[in-house]
C-alpha positions, 0 to 999 in steps of 0.5 A, spaced: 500 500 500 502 507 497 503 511 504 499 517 503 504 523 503 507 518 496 500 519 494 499 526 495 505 528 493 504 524 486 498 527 485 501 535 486 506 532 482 500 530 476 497 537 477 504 541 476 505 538 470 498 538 467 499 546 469 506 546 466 503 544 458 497 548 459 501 554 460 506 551 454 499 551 450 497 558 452 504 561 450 503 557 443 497 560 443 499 567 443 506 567 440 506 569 432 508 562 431 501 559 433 496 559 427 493 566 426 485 567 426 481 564 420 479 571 416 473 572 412 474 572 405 472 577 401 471 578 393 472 585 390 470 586 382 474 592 379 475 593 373 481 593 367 489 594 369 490 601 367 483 604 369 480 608 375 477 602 378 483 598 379 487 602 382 482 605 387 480 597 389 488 596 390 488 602 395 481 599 398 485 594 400 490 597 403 486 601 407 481 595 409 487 591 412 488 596 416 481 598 419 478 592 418 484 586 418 480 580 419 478 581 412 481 577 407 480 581 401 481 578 393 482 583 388 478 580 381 479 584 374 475 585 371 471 588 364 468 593 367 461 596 370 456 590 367 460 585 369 462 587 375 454 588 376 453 580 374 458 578 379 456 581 385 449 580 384 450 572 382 455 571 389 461 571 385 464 578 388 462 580 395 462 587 392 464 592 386 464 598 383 459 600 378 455 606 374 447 607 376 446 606 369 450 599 368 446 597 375 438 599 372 440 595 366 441 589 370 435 590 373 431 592 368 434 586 364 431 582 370 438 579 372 438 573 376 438 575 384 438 583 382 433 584 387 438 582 392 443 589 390 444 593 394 449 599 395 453 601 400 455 609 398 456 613 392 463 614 390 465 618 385 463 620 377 465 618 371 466 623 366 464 620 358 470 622 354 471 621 347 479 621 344 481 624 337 487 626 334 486 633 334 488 633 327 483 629 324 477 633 322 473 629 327 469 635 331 464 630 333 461 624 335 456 624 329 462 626 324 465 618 327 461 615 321 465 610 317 471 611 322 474 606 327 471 606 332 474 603 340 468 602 344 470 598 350 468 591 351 463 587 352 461 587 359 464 594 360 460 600 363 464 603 356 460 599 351 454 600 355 455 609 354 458 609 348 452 605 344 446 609 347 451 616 345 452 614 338 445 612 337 444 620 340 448 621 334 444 618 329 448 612 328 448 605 329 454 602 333 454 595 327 452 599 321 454 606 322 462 605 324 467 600 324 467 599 331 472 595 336 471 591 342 478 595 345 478 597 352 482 602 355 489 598 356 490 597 348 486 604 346 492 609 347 496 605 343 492 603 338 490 611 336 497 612 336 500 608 332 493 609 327 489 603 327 483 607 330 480 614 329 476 615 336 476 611 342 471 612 348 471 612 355 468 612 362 472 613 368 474 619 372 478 624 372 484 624 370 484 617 367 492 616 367 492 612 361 489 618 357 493 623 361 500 618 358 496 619 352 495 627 351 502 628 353 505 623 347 501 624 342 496 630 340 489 628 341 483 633 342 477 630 347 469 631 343 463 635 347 458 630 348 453 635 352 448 637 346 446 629 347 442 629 354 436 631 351 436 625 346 439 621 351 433 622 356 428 621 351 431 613 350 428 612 358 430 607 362 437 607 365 440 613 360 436 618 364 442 617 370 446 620 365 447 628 366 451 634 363 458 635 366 465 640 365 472 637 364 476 641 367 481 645 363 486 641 368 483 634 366 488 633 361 491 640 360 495 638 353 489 635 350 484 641 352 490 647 352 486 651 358 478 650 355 474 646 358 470 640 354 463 639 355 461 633 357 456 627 359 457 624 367 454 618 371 455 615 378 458 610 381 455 606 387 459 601 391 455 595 391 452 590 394 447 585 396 444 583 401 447 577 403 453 582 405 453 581 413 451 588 417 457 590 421 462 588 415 458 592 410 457 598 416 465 597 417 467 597 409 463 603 409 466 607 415 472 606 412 471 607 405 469 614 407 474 615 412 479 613 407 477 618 401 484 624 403 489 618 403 486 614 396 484 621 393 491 622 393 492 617 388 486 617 386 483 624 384 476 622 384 476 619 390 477 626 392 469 627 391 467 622 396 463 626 400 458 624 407 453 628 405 451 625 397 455 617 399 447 616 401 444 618 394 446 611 391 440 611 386 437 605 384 439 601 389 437 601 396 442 603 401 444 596 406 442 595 413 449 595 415 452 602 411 444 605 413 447 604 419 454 608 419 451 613 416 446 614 421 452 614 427 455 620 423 449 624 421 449 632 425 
């Protein structure tokens, strides 16, 4: 028989080491060296490489890491505006960037689980430009005629524009001009060297890749403006278009000190319902905090504003970015 002091004594012996290892474990535990916390992966949609939607996603990231770091954020390229619109409707993208027109288009078209779109603020505006060599005789969109014409890709908010502002024009994009399904990353290039007459494009301002462009090669960009009222006769999602100046600072040697005249519509970062309340309330928070840190490179970011991110026609606000907005109301 184990006198007792032996027993008593094993069993202190037992408990010491059991406190040894969970100690051990907690020190694994909270050591960097312990596997870190799952993060919540999350897909953002944007847009063409050499384009403002790209680039303000790459910027997001960053900002997101820092205020929202449980967040593990995928940046997915894509043609633009309508593709980004399907994507994030259809569950393949958390969110996006997209234009109020390209938005109520899907919804108009019924597009599977557009009813589930939501927005969580409004950005910025892309301004409709439309690039020409400044000596090609071309003074505007109806003088395209029988040119080659880029406007844009397919699933692009471009191609979506540059359709209804020709048809505005009197002319049919399959009949009227030779057209190309070219986007801002091979337009510029193709321009100089000849290959097209005119390129069109939706973005902010300045898109870098028109900027590049303008200091290159001596190109002039096309009022639009005196289309509105033919745009809005068209009804549906052409009545989120409205007039707009380009700054003489847009693309300075392009406009050589004038203003241009132009077409406007709005982005929405956009949503669904399927986003969780507090993520969307957070990304929201931070895409509003961060707007002076990406604005400085990205100069439309510089826009984003408290007071208008709430007008994201046609969708509904989220629950979640409802929610920030209320919290910072005067």
């Amino acid at each position: 028989m184990v006198p007792v002091s032996l027993r008593t004594r094993g069993r202190a012996l037992t408990a010491a080491g059991a406190a040894v290892v969970a100690l051990a474990l907690l020190l694994w535990w909270l050591s960097p060296f312990g596997e870190p916390l799952p993060r919540t992966p999350l897909t953002m949609s944007t847009g063409v490489s050499t384009g403002v939607y790209a680039k303000y996603g790459t910027l997001l990231r960053k900002a997101l890491d820092k205020d929202v770091p449980e967040i593990d954020l995928t940046l997915r390229p894509s043609e633009g505006s309508q593709e980004n619109v399907r994507r994030v409707a259809t569950g393949e993208a958390d969110f996006t960037i997209a234009t109020a027109d390209a938005v109520e288009q899907y919804r108009a078209e019924g597009g599977p689980d557009a009813d589930r779109l939501r927005s969580s603020a409004r950005l910025y505006d892309d301004y409709i430009q439309v690039v020409v060599e400044e000596d090609s005789g071309i003074q505007e969109v109806a003088d395209l005629r029988g040119k080659r014409v880029a406007i844009g890709q397919v699933a692009s908010g471009v191609r979506l524009v540059a359709e209804r502002v020709l048809r505005a024009a009197g002319l049919d994009a399959q009949k009227d001009i030779v057209a190309s399904p070219a986007g801002i990353g091979e337009t510029p290039e193709a321009l100089r060297e000849g290959r097209i007459d005119a390129f069109f494009w939706s973005g902010g301002l300045p898109t870098q890749a028109v900027r590049d462009l303008s200091k290159e090669h001596e190109i002039r960009l096309l009022p639009l403006s005196s289309l509105i009222d033919r745009l809005h006769h068209g009804g549906g999602s052409s009545s989120y278009y409205r007039t707009a100046v380009m700054p003489a600072d847009a693309y300075p040697p392009a406009q050589r000190g004038s203003d241009v005249p132009t077409l406007a519509v709005a982005n929405i970062l956009v949503t669904t319902d399927r986003m969780d309340d507090d993520l969307a309330e957070r990304i929201t928070r931070t895409v509003i905090g961060s707007r002076d840190h990406i604005g400085a490179q990205v100069h439309a970011a510089q826009l984003v504003d408290v007071r208008t991110a709430i007008y994201t026609d046609p969708l509904e606000l989220h629950d979640g970015a409802r929610r920030y907005f209320r919290s910072v109301k005067p």
